[in-house]
Gaussian input, Z-matrix of N, CA and C with variables (Angstrom, degrees):
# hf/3-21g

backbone

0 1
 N
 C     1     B1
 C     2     B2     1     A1
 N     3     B3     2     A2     1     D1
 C     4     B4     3     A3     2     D2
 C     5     B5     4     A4     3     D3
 N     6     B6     5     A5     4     D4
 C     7     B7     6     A6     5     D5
 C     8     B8     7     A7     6     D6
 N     9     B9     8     A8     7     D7
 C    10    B10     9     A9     8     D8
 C    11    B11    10    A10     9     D9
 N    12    B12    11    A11    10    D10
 C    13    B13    12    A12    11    D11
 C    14    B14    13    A13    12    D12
 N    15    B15    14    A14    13    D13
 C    16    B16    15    A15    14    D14
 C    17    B17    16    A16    15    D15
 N    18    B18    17    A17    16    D16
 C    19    B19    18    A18    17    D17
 C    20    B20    19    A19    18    D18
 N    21    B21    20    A20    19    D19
 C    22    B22    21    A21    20    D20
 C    23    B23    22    A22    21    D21
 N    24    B24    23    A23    22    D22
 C    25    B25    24    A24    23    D23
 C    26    B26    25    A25    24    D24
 N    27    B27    26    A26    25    D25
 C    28    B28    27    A27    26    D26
 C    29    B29    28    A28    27    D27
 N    30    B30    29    A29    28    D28
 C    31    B31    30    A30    29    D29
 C    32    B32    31    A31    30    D30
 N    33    B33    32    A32    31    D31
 C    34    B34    33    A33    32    D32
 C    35    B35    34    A34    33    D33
 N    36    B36    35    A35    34    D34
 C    37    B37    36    A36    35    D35
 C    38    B38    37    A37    36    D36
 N    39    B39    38    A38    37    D37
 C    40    B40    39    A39    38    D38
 C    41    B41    40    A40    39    D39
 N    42    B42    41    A41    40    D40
 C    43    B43    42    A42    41    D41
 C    44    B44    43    A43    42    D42
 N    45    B45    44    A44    43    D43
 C    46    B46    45    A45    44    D44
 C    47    B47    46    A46    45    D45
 N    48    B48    47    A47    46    D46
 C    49    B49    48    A48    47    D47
 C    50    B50    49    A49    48    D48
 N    51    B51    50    A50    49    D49
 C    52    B52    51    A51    50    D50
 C    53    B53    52    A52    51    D51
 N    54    B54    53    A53    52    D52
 C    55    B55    54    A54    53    D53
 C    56    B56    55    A55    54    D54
 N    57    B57    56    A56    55    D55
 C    58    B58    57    A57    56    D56
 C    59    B59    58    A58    57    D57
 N    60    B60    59    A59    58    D58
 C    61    B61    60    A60    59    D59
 C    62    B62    61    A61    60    D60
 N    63    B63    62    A62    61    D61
 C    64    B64    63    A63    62    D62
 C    65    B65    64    A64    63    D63
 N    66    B66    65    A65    64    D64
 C    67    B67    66    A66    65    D65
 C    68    B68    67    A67    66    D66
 N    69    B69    68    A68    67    D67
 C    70    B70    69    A69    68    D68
 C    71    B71    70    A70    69    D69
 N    72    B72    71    A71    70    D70
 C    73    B73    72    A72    71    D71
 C    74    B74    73    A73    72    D72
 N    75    B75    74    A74    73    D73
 C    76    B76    75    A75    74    D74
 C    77    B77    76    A76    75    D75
 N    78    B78    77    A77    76    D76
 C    79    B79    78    A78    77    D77
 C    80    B80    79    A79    78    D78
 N    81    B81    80    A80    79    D79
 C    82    B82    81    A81    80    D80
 C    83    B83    82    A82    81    D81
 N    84    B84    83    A83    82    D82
 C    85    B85    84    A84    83    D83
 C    86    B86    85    A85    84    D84
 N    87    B87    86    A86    85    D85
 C    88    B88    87    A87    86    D86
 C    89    B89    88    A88    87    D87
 N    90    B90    89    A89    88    D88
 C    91    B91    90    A90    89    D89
 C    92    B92    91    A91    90    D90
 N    93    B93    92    A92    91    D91
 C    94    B94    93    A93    92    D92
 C    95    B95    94    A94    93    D93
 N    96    B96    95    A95    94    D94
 C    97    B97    96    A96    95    D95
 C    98    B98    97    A97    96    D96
 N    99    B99    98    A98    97    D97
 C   100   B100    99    A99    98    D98
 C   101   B101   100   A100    99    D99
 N   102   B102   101   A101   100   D100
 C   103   B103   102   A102   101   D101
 C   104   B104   103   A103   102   D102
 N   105   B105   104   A104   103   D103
 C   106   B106   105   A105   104   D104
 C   107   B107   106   A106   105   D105
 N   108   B108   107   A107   106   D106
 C   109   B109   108   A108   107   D107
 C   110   B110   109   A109   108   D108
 N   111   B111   110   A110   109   D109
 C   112   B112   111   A111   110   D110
 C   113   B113   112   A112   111   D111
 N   114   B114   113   A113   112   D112
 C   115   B115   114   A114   113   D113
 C   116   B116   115   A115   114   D114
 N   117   B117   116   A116   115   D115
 C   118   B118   117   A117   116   D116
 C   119   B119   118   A118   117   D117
 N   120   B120   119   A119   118   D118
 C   121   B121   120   A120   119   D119
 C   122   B122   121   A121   120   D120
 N   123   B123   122   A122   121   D121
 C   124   B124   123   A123   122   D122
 C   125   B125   124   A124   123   D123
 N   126   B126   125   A125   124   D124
 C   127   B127   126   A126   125   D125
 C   128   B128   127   A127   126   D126
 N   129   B129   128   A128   127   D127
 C   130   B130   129   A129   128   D128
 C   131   B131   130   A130   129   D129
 N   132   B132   131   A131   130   D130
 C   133   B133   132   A132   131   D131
 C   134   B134   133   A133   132   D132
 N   135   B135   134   A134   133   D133
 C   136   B136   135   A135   134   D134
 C   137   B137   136   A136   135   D135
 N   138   B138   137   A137   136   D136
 C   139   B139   138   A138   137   D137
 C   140   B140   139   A139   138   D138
 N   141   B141   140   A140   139   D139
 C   142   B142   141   A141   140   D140
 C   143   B143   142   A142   141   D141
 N   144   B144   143   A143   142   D142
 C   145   B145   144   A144   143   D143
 C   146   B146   145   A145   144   D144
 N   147   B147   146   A146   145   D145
 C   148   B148   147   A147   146   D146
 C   149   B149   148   A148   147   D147
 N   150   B150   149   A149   148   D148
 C   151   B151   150   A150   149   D149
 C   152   B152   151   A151   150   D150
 N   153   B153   152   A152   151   D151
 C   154   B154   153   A153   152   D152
 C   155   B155   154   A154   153   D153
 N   156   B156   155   A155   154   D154
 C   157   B157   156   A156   155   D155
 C   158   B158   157   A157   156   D156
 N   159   B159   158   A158   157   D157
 C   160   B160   159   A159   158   D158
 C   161   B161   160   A160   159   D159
 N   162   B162   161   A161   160   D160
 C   163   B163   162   A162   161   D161
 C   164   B164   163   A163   162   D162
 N   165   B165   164   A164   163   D163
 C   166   B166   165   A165   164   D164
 C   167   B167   166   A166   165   D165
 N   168   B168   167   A167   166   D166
 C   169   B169   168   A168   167   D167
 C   170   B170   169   A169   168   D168
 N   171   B171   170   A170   169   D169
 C   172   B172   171   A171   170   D170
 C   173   B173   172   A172   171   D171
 N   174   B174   173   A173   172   D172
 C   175   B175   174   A174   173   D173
 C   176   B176   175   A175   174   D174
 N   177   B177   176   A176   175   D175
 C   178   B178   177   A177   176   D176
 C   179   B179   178   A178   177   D177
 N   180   B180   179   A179   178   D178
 C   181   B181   180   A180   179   D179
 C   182   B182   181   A181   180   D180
 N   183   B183   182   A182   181   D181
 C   184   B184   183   A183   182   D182
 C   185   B185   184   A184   183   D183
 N   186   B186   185   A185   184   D184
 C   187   B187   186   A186   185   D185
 C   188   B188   187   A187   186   D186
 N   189   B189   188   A188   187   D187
 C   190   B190   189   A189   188   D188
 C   191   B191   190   A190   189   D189
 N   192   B192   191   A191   190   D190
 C   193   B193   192   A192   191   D191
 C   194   B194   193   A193   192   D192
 N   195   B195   194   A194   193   D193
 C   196   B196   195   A195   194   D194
 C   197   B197   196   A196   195   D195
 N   198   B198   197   A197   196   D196
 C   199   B199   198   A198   197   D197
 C   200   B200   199   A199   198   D198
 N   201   B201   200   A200   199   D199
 C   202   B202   201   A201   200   D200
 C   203   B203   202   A202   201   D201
 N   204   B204   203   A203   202   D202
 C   205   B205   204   A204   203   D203
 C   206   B206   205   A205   204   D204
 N   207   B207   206   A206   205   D205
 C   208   B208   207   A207   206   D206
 C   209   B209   208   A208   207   D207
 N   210   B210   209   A209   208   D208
 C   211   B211   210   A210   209   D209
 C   212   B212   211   A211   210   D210
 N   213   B213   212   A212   211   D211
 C   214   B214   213   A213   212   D212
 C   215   B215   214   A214   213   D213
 N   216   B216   215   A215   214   D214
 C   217   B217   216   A216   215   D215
 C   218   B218   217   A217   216   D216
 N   219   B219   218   A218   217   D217
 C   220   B220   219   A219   218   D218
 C   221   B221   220   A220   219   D219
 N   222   B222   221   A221   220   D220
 C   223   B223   222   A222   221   D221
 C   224   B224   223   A223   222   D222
 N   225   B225   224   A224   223   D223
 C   226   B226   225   A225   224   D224
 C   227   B227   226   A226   225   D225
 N   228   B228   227   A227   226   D226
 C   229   B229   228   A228   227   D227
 C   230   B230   229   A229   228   D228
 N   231   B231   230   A230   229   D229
 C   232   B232   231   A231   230   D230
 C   233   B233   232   A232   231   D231
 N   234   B234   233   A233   232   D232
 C   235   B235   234   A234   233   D233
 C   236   B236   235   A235   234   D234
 N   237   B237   236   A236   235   D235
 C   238   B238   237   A237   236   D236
 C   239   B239   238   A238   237   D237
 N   240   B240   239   A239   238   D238
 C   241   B241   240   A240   239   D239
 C   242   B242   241   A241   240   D240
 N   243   B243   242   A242   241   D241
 C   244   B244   243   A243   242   D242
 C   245   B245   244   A244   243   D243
 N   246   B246   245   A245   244   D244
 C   247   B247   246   A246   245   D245
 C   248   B248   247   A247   246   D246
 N   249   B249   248   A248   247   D247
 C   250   B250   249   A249   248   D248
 C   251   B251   250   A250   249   D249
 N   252   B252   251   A251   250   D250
 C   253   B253   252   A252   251   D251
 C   254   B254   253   A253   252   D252
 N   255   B255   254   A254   253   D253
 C   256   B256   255   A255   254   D254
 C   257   B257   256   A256   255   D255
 N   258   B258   257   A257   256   D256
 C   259   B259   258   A258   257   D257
 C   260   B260   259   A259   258   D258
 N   261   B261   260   A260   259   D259
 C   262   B262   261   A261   260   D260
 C   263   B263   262   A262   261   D261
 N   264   B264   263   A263   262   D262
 C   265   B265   264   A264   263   D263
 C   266   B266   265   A265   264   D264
 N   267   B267   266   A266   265   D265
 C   268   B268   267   A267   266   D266
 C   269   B269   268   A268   267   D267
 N   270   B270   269   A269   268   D268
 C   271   B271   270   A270   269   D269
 C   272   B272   271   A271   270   D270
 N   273   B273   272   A272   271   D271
 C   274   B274   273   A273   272   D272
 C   275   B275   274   A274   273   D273
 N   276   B276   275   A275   274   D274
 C   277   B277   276   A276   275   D275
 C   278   B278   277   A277   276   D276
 N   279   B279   278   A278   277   D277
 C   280   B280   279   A279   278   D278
 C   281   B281   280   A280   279   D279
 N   282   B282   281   A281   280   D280
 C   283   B283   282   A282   281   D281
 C   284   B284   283   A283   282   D282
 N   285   B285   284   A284   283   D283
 C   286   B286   285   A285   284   D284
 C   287   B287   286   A286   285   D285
 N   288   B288   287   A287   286   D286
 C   289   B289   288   A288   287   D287
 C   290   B290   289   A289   288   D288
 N   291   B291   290   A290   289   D289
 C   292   B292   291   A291   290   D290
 C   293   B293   292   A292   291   D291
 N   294   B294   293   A293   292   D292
 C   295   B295   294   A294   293   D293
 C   296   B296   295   A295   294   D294
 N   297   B297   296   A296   295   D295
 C   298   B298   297   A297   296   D296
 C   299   B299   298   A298   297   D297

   B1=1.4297
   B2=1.5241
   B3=1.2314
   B4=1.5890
   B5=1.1104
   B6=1.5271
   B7=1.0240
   B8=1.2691
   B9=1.4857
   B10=1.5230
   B11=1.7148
   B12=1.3223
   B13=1.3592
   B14=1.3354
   B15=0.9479
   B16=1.6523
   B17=1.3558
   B18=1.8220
   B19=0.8246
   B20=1.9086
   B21=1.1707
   B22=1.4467
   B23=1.3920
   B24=1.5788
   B25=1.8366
   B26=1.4916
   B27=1.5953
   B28=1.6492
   B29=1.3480
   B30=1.4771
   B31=1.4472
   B32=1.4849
   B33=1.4047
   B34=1.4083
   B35=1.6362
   B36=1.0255
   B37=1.8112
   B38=1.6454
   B39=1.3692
   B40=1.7803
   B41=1.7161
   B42=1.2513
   B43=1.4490
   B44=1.5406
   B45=1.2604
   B46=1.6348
   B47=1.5137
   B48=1.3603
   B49=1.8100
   B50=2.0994
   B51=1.2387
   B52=1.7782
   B53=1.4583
   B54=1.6123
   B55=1.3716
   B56=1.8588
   B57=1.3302
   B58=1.5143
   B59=1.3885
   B60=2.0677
   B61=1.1779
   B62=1.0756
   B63=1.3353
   B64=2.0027
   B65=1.4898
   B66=1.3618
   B67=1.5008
   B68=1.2971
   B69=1.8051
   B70=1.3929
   B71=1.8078
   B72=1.5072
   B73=1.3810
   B74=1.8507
   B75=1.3688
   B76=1.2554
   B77=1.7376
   B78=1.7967
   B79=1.4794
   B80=1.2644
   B81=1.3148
   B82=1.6347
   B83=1.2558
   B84=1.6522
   B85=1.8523
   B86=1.3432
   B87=1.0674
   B88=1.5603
   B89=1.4398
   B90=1.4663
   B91=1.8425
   B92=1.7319
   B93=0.9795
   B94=1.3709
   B95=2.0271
   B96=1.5906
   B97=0.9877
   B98=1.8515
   B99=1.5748
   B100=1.3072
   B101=1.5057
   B102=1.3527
   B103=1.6424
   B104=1.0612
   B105=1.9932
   B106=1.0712
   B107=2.0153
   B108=1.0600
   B109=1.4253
   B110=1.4494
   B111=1.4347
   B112=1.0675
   B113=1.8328
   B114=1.3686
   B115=1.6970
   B116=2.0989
   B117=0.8705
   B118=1.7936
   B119=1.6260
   B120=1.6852
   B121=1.7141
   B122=1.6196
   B123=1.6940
   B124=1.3494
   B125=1.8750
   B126=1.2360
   B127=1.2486
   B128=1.9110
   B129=0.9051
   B130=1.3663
   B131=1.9116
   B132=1.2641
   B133=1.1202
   B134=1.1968
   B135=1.6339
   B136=1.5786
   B137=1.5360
   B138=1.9056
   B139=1.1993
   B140=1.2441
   B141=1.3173
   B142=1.7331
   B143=1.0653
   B144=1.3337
   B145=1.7405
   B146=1.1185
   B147=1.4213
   B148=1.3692
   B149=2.0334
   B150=1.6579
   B151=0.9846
   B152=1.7495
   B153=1.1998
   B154=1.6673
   B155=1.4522
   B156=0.8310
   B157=2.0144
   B158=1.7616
   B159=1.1498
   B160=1.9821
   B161=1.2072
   B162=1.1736
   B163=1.7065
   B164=1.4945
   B165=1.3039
   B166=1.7143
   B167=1.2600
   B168=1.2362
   B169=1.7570
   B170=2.3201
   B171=1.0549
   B172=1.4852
   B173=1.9399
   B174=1.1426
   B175=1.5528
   B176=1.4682
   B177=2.0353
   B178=1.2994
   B179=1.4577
   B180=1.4221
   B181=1.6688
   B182=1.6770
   B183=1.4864
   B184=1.8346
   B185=1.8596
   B186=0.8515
   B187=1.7584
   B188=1.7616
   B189=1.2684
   B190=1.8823
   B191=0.9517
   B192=1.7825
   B193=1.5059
   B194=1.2775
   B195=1.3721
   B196=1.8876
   B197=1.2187
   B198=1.2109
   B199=1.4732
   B200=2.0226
   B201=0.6734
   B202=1.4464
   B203=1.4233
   B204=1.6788
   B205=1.1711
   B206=1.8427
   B207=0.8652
   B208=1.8409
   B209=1.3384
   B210=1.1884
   B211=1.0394
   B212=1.5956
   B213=0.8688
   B214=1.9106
   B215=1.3190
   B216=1.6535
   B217=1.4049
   B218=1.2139
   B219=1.5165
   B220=1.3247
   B221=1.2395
   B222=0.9139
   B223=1.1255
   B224=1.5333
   B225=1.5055
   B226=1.6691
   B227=1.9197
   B228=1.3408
   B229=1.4587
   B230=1.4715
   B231=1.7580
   B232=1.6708
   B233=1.3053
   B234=1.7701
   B235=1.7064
   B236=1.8927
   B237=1.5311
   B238=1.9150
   B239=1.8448
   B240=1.7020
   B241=1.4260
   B242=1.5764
   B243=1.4220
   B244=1.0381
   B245=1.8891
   B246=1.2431
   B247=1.7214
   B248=1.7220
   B249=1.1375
   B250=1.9506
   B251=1.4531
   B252=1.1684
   B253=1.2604
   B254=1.3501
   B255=1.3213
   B256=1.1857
   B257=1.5861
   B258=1.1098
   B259=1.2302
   B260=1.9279
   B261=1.3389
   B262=1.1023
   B263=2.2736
   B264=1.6003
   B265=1.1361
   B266=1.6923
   B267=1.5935
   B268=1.3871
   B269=1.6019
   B270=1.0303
   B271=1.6330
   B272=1.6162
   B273=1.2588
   B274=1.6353
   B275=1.2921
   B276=1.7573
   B277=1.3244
   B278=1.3846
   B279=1.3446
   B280=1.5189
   B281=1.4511
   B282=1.5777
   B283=1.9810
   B284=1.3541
   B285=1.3674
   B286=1.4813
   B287=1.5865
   B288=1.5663
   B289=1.3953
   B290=1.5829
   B291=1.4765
   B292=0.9879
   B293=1.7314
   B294=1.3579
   B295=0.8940
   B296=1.6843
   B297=1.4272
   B298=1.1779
   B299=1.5750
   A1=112.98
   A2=123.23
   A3=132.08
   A4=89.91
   A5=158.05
   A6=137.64
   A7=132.08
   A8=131.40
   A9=134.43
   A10=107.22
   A11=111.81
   A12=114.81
   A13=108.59
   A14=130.88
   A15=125.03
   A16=112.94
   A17=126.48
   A18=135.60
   A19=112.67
   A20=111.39
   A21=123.76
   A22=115.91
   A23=112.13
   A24=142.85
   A25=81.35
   A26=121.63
   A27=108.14
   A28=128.20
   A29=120.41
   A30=100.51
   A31=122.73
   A32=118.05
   A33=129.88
   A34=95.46
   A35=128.16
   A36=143.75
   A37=72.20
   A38=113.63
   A39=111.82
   A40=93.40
   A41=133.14
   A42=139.13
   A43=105.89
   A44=111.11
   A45=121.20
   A46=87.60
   A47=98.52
   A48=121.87
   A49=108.96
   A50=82.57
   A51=94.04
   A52=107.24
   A53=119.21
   A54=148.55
   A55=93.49
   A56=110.91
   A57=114.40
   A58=116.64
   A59=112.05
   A60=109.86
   A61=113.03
   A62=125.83
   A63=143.90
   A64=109.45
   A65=99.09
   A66=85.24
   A67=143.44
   A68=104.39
   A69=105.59
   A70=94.14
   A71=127.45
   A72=151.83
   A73=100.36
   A74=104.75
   A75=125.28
   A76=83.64
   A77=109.21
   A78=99.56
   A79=124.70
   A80=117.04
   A81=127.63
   A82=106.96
   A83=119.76
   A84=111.25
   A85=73.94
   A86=122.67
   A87=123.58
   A88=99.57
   A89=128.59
   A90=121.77
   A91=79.41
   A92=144.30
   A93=113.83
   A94=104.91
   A95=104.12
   A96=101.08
   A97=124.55
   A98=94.21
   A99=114.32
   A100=79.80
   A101=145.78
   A102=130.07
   A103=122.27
   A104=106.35
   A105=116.36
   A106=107.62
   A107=119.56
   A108=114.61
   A109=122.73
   A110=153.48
   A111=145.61
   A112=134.68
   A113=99.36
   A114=109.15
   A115=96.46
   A116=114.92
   A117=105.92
   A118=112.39
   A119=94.51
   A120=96.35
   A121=113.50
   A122=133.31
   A123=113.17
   A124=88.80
   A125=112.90
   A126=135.70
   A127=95.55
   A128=91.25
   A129=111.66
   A130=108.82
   A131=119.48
   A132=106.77
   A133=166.75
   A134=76.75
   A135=117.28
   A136=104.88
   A137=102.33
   A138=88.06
   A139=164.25
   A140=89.73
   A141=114.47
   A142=107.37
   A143=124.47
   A144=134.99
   A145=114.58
   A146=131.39
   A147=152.27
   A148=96.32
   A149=99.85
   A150=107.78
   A151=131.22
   A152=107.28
   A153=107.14
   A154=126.42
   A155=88.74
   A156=87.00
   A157=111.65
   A158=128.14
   A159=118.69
   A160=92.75
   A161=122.10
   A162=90.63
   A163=129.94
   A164=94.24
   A165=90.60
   A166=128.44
   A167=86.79
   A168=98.97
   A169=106.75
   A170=108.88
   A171=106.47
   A172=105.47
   A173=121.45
   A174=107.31
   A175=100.81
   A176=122.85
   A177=108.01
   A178=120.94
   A179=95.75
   A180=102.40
   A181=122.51
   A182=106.57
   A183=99.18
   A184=85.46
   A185=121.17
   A186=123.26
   A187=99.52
   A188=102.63
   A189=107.97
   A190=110.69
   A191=120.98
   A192=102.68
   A193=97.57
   A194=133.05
   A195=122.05
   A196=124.06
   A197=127.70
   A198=131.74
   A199=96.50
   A200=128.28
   A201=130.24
   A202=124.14
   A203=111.95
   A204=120.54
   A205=92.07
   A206=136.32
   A207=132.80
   A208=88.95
   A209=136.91
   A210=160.39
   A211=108.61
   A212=122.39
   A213=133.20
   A214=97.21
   A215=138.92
   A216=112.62
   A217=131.75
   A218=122.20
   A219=122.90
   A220=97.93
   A221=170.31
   A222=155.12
   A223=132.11
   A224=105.89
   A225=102.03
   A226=117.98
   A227=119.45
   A228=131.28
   A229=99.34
   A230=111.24
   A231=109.19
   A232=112.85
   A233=99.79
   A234=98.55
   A235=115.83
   A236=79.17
   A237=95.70
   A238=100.15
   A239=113.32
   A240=109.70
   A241=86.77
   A242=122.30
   A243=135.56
   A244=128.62
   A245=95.50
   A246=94.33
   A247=108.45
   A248=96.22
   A249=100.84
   A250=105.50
   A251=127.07
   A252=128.25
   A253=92.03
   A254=139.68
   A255=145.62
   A256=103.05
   A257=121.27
   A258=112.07
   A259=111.30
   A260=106.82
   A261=125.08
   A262=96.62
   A263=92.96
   A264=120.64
   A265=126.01
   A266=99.11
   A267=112.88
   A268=124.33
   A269=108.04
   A270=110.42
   A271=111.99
   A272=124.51
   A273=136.29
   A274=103.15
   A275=94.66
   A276=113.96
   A277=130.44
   A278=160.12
   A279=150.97
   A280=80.64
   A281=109.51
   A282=111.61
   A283=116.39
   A284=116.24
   A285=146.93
   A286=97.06
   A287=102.02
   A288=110.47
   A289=123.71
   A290=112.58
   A291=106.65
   A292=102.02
   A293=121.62
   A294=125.78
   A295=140.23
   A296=115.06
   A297=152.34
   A298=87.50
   D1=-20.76
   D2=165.63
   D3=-55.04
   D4=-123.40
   D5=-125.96
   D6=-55.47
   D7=-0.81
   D8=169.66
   D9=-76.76
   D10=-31.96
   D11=-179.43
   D12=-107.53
   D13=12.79
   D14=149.67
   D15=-86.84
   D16=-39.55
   D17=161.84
   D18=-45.66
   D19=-57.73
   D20=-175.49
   D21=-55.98
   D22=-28.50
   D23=-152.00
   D24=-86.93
   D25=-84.24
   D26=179.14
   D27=-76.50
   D28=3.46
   D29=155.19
   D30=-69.09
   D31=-21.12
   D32=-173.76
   D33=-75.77
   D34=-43.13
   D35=-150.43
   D36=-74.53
   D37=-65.55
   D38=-145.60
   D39=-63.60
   D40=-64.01
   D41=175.13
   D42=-25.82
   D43=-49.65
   D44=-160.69
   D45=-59.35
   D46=-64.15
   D47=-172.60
   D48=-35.52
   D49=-37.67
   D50=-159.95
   D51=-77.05
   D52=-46.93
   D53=167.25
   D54=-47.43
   D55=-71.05
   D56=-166.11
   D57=-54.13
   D58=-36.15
   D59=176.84
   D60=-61.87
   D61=-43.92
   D62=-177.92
   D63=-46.41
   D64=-55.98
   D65=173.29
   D66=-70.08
   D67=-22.59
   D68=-166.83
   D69=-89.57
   D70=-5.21
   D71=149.48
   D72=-27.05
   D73=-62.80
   D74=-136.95
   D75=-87.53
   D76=-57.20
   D77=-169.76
   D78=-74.24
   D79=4.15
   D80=176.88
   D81=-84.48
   D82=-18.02
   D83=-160.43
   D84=-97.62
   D85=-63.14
   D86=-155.67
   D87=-47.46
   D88=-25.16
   D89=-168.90
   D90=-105.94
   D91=6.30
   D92=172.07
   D93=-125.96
   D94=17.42
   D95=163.49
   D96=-119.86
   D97=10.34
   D98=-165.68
   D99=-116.75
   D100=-30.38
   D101=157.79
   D102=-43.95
   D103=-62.55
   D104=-174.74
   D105=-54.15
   D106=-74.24
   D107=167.52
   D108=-33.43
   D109=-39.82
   D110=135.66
   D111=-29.25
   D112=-45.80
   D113=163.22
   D114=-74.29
   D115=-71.43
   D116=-179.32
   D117=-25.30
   D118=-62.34
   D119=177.56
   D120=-52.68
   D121=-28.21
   D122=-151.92
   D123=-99.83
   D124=-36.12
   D125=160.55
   D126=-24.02
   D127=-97.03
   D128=174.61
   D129=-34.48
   D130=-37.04
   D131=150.80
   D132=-2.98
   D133=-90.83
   D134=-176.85
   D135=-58.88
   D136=-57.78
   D137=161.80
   D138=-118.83
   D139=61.80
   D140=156.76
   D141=-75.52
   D142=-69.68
   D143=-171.29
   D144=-69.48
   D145=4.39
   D146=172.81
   D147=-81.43
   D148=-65.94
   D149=175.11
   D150=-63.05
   D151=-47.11
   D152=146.28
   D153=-47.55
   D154=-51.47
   D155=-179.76
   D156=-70.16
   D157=-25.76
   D158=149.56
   D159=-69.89
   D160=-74.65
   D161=-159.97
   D162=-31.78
   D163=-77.64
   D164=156.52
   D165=-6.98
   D166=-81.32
   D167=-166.04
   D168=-66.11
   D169=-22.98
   D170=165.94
   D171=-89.55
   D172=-10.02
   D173=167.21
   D174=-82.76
   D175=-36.27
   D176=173.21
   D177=-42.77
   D178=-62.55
   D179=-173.61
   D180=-60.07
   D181=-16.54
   D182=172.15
   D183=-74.42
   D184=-52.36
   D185=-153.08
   D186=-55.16
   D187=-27.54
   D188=174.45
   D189=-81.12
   D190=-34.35
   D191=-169.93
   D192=-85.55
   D193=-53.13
   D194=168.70
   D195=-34.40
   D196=-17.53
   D197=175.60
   D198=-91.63
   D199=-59.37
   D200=169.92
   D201=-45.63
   D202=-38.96
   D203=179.36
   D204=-83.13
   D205=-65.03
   D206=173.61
   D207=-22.39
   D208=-97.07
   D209=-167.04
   D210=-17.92
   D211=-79.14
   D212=163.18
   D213=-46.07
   D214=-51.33
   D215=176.25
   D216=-70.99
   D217=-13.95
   D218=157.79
   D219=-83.62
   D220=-104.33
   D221=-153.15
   D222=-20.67
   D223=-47.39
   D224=156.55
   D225=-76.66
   D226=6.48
   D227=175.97
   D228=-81.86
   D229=-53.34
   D230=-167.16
   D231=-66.76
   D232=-3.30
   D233=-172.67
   D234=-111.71
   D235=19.21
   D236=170.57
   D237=65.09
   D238=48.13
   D239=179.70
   D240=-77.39
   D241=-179.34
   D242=127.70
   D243=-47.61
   D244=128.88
   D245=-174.14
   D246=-74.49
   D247=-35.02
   D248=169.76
   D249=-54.34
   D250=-38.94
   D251=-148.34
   D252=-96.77
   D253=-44.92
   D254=-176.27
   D255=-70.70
   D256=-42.44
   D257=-171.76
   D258=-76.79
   D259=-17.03
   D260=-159.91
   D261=-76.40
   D262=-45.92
   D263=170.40
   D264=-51.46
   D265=-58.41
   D266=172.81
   D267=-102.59
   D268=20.12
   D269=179.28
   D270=47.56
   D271=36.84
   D272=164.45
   D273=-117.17
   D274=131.29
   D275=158.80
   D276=-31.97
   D277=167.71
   D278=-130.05
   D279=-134.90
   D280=-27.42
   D281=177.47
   D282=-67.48
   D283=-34.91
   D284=-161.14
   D285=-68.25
   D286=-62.84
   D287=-169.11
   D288=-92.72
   D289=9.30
   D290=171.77
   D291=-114.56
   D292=13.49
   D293=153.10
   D294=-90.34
   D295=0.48
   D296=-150.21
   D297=-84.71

């Protein structure tokens, strides 16, 4: 009768074995597909805030050059330019700049 249950002893061992490999199969994809998706998501991130941050920073720079361009048209106003001419110059309305 020893040999029916030695026989029985490693079929159980090999099953155990086969089951145990499967799973630790299973929890490696699942941790190397929840990486892979985590680097995509930060990836994916970056550039967002990549993309926010030009914007930004090119709405800064129109908001500097309109403040600069105001700036030179009052400035050619205090100096008795023509407002046609100034406006012609700075792309502001003749309303714009005589409101300056």
């Amino acid at each position: 009768m020893r040999g029916p249950l030695r026989a029985q002893s490693r079929n159980s061992k090999f099953l155990f074995s086969s089951n145990f490999n499967s799973e630790v199969k299973k929890m490696t994809d699942v941790m190397a597909e929840r990486e892979n998706a985590f680097a995509e998501g930060k990836e994916e991130g970056f550039a967002e805030g990549r993309a926010e941050g030009f914007a930004e920073g090119a709405f800064t720079e129109r908001t500097k050059a309109d403040k600069e361009k105001r700036q030179m048209a009052k400035s050619l106003k205090e100096q008795n330019v023509d407002v046609s001419i100034i406006a012609k110059t700075t792309g502001f309305s003749e309303e714009e700049i005589r409101s300056l």
